[in-house]
N, C-alpha and C positions, 0 to 999 in steps of 0.2 A: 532525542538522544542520538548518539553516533550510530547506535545498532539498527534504530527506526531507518533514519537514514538509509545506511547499507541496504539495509533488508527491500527500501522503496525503490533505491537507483537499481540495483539487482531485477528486481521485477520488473521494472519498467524497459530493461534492457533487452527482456525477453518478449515482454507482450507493452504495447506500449499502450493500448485503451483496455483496460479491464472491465469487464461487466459487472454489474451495480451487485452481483452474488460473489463475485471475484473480490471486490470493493470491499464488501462487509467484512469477508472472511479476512482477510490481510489488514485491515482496522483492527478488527479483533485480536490477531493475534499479537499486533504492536500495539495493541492500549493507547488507540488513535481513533477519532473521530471517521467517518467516511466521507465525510466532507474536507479534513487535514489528509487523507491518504487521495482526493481527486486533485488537489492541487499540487 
């Protein structure tokens, strides 16, 4: 959706490699896979 989006480019902007516990949590909260939030 456009908010997942947002919400991915945003983060990315800030930390651009997340840790696999950063990963889950921010999957989680977008109703995303942790494998669709590494790519």
């Amino acid at each position: 959706t456009g908010r997942q989006v947002y919400e991915l480019e945003k983060k990315f902007k800030v930390k651009r490699y997340l840790t696999a516990p950063e990963r889950s949590d921010l999957a989680k909260l977008l109703g995303m896979s942790e494998t669709q939030v590494k790519i």
